[in-house]
NUKOLVO-719125 format. One record per atom (N, C-alpha, C): residue in one letter; x, y, z. Coordinates in steps of 0.2 Angstrom, whole numbers, padded with zeros to 4 digits, always signed. Example, Ala and Ser with C-alpha at 12.3 -4.5 7.8 and 13.67 -1.06 7.14 Angstrom:
// residues 2
A+0066-0028+0039 A+0062-0022+0039 A+0066-0016+0039 S+0064-0011+0035 S+0068-0005+0036 S+0064+0000+0039 
This chain:
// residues 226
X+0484+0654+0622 X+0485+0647+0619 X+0478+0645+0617 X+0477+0643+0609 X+0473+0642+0608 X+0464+0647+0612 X+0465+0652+0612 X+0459+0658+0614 X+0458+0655+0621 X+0464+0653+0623 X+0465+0653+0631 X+0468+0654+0636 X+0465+0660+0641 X+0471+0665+0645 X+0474+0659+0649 X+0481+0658+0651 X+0482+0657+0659 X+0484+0662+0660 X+0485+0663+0668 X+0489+0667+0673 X+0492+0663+0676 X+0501+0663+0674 X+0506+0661+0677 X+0512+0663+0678 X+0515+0662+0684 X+0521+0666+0686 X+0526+0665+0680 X+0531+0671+0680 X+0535+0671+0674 X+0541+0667+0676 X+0543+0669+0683 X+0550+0667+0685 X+0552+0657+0683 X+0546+0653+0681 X+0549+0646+0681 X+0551+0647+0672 X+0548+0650+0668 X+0549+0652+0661 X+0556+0655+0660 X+0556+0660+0664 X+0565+0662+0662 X+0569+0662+0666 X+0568+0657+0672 X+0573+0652+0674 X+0575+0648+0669 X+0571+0644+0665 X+0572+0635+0666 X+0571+0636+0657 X+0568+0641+0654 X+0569+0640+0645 X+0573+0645+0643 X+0577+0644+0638 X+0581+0649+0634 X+0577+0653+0631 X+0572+0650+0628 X+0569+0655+0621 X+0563+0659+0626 X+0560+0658+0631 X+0555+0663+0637 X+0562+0666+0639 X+0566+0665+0641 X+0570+0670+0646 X+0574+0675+0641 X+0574+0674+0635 X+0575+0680+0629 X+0570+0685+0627 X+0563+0680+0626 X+0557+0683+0626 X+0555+0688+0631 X+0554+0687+0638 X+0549+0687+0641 X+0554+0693+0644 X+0560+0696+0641 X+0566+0701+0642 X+0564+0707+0635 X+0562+0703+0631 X+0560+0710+0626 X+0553+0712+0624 X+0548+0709+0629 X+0543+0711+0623 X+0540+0716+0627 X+0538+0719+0621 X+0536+0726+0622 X+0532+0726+0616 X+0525+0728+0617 X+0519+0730+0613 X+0520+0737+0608 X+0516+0738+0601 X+0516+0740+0596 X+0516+0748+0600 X+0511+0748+0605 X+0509+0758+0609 X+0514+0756+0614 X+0521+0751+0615 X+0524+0752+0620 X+0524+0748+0626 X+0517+0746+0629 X+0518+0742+0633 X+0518+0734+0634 X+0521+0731+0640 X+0525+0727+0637 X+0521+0721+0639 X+0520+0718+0636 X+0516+0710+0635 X+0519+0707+0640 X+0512+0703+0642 X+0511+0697+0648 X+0510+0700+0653 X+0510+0705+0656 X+0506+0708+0661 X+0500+0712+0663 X+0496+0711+0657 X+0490+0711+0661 X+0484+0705+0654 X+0477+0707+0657 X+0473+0703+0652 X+0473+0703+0645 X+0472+0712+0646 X+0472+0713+0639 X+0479+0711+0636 X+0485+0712+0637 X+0490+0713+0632 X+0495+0705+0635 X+0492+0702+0632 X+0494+0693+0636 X+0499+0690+0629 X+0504+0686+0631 X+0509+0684+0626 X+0506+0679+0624 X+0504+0679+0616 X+0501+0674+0612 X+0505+0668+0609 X+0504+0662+0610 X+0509+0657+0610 X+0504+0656+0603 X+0506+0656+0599 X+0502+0653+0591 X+0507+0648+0588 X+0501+0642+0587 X+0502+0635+0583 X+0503+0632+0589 X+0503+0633+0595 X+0504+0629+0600 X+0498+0628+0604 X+0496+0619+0603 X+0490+0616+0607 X+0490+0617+0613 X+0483+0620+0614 X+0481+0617+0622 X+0482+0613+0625 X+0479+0609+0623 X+0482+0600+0628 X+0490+0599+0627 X+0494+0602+0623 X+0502+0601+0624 X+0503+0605+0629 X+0501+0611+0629 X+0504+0615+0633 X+0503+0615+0641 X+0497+0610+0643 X+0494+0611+0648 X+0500+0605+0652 X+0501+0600+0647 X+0504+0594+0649 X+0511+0596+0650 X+0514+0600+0650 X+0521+0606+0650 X+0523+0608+0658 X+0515+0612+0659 X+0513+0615+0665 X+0513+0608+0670 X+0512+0603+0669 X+0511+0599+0673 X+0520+0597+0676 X+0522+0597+0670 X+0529+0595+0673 X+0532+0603+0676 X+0532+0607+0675 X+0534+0614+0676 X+0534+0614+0681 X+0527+0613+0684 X+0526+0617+0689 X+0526+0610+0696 X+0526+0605+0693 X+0527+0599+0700 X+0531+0598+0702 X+0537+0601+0704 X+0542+0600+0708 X+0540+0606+0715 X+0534+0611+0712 X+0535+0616+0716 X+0529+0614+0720 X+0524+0612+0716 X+0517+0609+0719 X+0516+0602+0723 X+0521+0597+0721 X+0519+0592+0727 X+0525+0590+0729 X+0525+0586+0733 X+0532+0580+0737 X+0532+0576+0732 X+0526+0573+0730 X+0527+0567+0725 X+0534+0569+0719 X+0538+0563+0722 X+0542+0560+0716 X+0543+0561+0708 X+0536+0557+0708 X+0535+0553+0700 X+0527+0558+0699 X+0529+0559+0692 X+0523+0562+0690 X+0519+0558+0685 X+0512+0555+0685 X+0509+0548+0681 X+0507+0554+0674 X+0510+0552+0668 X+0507+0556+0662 X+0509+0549+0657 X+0503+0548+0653 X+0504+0543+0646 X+0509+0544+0644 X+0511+0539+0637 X+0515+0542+0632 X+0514+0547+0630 X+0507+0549+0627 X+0506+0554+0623 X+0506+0560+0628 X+0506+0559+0635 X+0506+0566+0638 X+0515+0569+0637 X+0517+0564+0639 X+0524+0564+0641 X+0529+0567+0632 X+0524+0565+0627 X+0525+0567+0622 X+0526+0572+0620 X+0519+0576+0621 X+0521+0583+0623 X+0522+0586+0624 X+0527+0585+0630 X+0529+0590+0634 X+0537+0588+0632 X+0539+0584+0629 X+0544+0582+0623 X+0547+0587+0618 X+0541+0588+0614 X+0541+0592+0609 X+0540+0600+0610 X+0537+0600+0616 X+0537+0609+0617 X+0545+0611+0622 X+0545+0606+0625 X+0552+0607+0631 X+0557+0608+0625 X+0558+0604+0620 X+0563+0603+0613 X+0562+0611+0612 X+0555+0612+0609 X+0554+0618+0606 X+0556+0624+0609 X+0556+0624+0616 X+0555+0630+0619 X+0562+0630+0623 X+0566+0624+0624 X+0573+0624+0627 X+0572+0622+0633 X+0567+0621+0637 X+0565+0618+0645 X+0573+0613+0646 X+0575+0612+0649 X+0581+0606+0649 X+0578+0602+0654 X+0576+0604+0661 X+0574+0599+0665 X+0567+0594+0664 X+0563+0600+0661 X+0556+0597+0656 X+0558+0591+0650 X+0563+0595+0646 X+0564+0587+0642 X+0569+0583+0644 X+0571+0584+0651 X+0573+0577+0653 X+0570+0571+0657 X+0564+0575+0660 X+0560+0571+0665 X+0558+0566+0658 X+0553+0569+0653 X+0551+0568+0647 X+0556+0563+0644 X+0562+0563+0643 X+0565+0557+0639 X+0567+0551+0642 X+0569+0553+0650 X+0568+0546+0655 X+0562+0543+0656 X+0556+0547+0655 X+0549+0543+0656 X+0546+0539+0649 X+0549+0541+0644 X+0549+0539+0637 X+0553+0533+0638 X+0560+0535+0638 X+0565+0529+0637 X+0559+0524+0639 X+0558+0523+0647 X+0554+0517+0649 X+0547+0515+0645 X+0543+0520+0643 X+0536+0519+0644 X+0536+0516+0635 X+0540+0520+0630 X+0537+0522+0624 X+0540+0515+0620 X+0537+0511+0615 X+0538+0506+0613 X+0544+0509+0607 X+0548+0504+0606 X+0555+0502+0599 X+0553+0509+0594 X+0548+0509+0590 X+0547+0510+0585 X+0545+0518+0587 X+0542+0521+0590 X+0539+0527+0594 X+0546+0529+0596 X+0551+0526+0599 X+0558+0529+0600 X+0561+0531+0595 X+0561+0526+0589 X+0565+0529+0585 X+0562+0536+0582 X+0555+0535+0582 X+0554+0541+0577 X+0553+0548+0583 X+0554+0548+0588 X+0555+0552+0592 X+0562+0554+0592 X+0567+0550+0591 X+0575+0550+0592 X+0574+0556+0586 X+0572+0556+0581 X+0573+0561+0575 X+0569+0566+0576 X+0564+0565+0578 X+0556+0571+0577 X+0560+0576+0581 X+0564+0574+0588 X+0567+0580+0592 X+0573+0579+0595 X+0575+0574+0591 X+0584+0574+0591 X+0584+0571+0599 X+0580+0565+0599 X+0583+0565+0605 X+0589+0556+0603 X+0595+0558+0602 X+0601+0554+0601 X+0599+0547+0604 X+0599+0548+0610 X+0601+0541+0615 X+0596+0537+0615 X+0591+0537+0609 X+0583+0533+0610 X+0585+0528+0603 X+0591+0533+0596 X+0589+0528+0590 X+0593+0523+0591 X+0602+0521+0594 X+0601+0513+0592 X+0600+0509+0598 X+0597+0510+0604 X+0595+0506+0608 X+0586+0503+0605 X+0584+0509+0601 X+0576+0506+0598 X+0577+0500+0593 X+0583+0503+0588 X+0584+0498+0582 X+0587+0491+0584 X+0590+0490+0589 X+0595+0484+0591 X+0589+0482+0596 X+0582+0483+0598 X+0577+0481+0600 X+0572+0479+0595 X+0571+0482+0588 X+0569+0480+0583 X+0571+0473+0581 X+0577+0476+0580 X+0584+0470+0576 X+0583+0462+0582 X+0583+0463+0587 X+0581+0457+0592 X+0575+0452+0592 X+0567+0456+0592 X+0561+0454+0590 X+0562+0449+0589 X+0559+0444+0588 X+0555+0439+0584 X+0549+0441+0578 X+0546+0448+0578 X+0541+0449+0575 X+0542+0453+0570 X+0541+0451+0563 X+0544+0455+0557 X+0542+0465+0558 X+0545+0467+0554 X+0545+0475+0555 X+0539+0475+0550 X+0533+0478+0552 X+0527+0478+0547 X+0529+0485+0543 X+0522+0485+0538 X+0523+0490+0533 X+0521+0496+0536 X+0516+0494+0541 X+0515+0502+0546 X+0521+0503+0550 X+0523+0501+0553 X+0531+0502+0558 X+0535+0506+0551 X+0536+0501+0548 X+0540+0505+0542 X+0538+0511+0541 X+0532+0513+0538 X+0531+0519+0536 X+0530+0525+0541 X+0529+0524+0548 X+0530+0529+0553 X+0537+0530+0553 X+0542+0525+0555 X+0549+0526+0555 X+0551+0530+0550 X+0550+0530+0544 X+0553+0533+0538 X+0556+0527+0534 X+0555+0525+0528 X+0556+0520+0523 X+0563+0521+0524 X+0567+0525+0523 X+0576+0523+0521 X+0577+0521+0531 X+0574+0521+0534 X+0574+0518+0540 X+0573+0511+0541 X+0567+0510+0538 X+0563+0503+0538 X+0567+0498+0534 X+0570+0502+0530 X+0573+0497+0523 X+0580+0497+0527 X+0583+0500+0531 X+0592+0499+0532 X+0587+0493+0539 X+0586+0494+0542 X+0581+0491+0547 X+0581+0482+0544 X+0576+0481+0539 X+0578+0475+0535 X+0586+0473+0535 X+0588+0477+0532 X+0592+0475+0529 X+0596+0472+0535 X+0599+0473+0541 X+0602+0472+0546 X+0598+0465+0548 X+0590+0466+0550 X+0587+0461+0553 X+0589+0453+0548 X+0591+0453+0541 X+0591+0449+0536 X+0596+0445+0537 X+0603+0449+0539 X+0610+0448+0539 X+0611+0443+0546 X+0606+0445+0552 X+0607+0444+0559 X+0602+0437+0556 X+0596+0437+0552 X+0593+0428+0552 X+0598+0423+0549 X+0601+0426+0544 X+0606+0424+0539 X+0612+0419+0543 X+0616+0424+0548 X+0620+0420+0552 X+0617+0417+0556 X+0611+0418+0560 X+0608+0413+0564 X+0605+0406+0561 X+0605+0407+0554 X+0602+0400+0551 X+0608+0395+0551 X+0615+0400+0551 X+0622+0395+0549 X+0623+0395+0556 X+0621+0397+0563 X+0626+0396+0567 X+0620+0390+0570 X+0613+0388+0568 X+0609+0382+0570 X+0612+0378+0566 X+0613+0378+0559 X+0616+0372+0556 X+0621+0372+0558 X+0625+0373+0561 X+0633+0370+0564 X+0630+0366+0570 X+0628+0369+0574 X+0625+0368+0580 X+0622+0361+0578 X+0616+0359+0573 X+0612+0353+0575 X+0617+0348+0570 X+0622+0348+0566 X+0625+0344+0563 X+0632+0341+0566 X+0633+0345+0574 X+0636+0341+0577 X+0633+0339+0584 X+0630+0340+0585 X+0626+0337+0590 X+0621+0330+0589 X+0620+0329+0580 X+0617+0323+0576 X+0622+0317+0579 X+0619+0312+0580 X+0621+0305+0582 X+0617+0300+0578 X+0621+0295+0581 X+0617+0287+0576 X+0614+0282+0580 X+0611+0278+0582 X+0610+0272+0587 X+0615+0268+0580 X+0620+0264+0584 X+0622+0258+0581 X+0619+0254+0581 X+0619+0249+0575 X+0616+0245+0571 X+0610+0248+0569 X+0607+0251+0568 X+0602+0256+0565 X+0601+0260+0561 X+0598+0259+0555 X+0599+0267+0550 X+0598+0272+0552 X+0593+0271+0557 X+0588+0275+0559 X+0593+0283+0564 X+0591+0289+0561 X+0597+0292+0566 X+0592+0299+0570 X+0595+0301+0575 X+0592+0305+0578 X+0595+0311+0581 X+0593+0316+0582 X+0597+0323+0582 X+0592+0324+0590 X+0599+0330+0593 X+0598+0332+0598 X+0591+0336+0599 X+0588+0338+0608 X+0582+0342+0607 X+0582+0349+0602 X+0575+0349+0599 X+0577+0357+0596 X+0577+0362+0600 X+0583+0366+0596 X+0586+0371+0602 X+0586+0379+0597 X+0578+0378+0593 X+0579+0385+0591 X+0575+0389+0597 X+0568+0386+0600 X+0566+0389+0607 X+0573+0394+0611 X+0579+0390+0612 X+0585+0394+0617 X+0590+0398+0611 X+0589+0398+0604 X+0592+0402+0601 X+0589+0408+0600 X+0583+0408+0600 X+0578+0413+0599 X+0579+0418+0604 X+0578+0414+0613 X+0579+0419+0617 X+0587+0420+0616 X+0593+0417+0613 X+0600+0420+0615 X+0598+0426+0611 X+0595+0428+0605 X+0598+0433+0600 X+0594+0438+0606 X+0590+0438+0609 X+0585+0442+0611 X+0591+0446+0619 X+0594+0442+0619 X+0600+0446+0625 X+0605+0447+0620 X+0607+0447+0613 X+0614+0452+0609 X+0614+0457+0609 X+0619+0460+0610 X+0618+0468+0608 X+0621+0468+0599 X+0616+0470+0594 X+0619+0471+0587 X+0620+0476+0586 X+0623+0482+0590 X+0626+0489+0588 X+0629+0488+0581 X+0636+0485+0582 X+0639+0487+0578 X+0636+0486+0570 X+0632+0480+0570 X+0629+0480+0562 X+0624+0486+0562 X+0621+0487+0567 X+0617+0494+0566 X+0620+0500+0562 X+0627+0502+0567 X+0630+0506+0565 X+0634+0506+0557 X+0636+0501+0555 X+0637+0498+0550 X+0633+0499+0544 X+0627+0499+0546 X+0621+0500+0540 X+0620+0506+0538 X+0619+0509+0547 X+0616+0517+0548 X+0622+0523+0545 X+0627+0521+0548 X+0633+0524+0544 X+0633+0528+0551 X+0635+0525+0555 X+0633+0528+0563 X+0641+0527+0567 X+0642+0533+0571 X+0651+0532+0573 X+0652+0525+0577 X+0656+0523+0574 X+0660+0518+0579 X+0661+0518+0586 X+0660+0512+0591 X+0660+0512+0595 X+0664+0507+0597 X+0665+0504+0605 X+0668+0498+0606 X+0665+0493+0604 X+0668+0487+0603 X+0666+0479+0600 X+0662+0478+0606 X+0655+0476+0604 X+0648+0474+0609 X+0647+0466+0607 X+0645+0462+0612 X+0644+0455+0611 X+0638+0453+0605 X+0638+0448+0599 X+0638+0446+0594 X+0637+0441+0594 X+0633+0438+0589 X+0631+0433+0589 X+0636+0426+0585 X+0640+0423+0587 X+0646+0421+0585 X+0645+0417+0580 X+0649+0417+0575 X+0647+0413+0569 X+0650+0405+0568 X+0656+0406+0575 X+0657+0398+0576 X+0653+0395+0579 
């Protein structure tokens, strides 16, 4: 990998990955003998970083190296080992890898992970945490996600201020009062502070789905337009 040998057991490779346990069954060199056993005739991993692969090895091989539970790797380690486990078919690698994502990785880094390596159950809980914010979708967010993203992305976030502006105007025109005898009139405390955090507990699946052209699921709590 990148003009650098390891020596490592093969049995965790063609247990645990489809595309090494296919490989690491056929190869046999150009005069016949077969690759990965010894220095000179080493299976060449080409277009594959060192530092990805190293971070691979760390998940691979720690269940058999410590007690410890939890293994501490960044996003970007954890990233990784995302994209090679995807690549190479590891199942228990990219799942350590999508649960430590789920937690670690922010809204927008999920979405474009959801796509980069198909991992499904990361894009509508990122956009419905988008859609939630208070902080508009910048032009750099946008263009990492993919513009027909950014733009259905808008288009949802538009819809949800749209109804929130009619469900504060219902809200503060009945809660407006008069002091009798007084022209003078005065409205309840403002309650956009507790609107702000309600929308922030909605789930907006369904207008996600809606936009994205994404399967229907069961009716999810919504911001009422009464």
């Amino acid at each position: 990998v990148e003009n650098c040998l390891f020596r490592l057991p093969r049995e965790p490779f063609q247990q645990e990955s489809g595309f090494f346990g296919n490989k690491l069954s056929s190869l046999q060199g150009e005069d016949g003998e077969v690759e990965g056993l010894s220095d000179e005739k080493p299976i060449r991993l080409d277009g594959v970083k060192k530092s990805d692969f190293e971070q691979l090895l760390k998940v691979l091989f720690h269940r058999t190296l410590t007690s410890s539970p939890d293994l501490l790797l960044s996003t970007d380690q954890w990233t990784s080992v995302l994209k090679l486990s995807t690549e190479w078919d590891f199942q228990r690698p990219r799942q350590a890898a999508v649960d430590a994502l789920r937690r670690e990785a922010g809204a927008v880094d999920r979405v474009v992970l959801s796509q980069r390596y198909k991992v499904e159950e990361f894009f509508l809980p990122a956009l419905n945490e988008l859609v939630q914010r208070s902080d508009l979708i910048t032009v750099e967010e946008a263009a990492q996600m993919g513009l027909d993203i950014g733009f259905k992305l808008a288009c949802v976030r538009e819809k949800v201020a749209v109804r929130k502006a009619k469900h504060m105007g219902r809200r503060t025109k009945r809660k407006g009062e008069k002091i009798e005898g007084s022209t003078q009139a005065f409205s309840a405390p403002n309650t956009s502070d507790k609107a702000a955090s309600r929308v922030q507990d909605i789930d907006f699946s369904d207008e996600i789905r809606a936009t994205f052209g994404l399967p229907v699921a069961p009716s999810s709590g919504r911001l009422d337009d009464s």
